[in-house]
N, C-alpha and C positions, 0 to 999 in steps of 0.2 A: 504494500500500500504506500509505503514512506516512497520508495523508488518510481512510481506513479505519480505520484504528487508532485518530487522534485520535475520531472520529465514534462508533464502537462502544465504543471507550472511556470517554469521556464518558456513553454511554448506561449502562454497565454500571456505573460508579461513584454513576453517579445510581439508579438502583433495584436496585442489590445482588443480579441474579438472575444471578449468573455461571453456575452449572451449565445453567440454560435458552438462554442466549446461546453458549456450548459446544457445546451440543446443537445448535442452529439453523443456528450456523455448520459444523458437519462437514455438517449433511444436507445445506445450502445450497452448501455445497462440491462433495460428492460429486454432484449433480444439474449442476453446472454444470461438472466433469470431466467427466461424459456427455457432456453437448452439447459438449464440447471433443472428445471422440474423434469423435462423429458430423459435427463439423464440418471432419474431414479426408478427410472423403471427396469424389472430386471429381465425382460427379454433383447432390452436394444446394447447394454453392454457397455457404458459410457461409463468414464470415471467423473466421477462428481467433483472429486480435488480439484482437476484440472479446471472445471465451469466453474467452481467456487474459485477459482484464485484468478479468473478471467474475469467476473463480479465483483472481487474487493480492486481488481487492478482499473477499473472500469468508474466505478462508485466510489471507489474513496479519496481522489483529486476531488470528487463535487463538493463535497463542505467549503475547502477553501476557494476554488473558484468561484460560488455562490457568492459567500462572505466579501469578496474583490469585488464582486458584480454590486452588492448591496453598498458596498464602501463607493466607488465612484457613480451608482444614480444619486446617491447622498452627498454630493461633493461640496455643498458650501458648512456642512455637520465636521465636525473632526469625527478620527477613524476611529474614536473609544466611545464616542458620543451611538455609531451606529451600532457595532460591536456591543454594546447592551439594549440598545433596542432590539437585535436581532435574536 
């Protein structure tokens, strides 16, 4: 998850498109919870590890990109001010 985070992060501070990296990451998410439920079935023979760690690797940059996204629509607030609203 850390190595995700640093990767997508880096990407998302480098071209400022956090609402489209938001976006990508829930679809990218929610496509690969699918294969995570389809991967408990026990005729198709999937390992689960591997969909569970393509799910945290997927969903777990979202918190802090969200948080970036919530920080600059708030931009006349300081970053602590939103950071407890949110």
């Amino acid at each position: 998850i850390m190595l995700s985070s640093v990767v997508i992060g880096a990407f998302t501070d480098r071209f400022r498109s956090y609402y489209m990296i938001t976006l990508v990451l829930l679809v990218l998410g929610a496509f690969a919870l699918a294969e995570c439920g389809v991967s408990l079935d026990e005729n198709r023979g999937g390992d689960v590890r591997w969909t569970m760690l393509a799910v945290s690797a997927l969903l777990g940059p979202l918190l802090p990109v969200a948080t970036e996204l919530g920080v600059e629509m708030a931009y006349p607030l300081s970053e602590n001010t939103v950071l407890v609203i949110l």
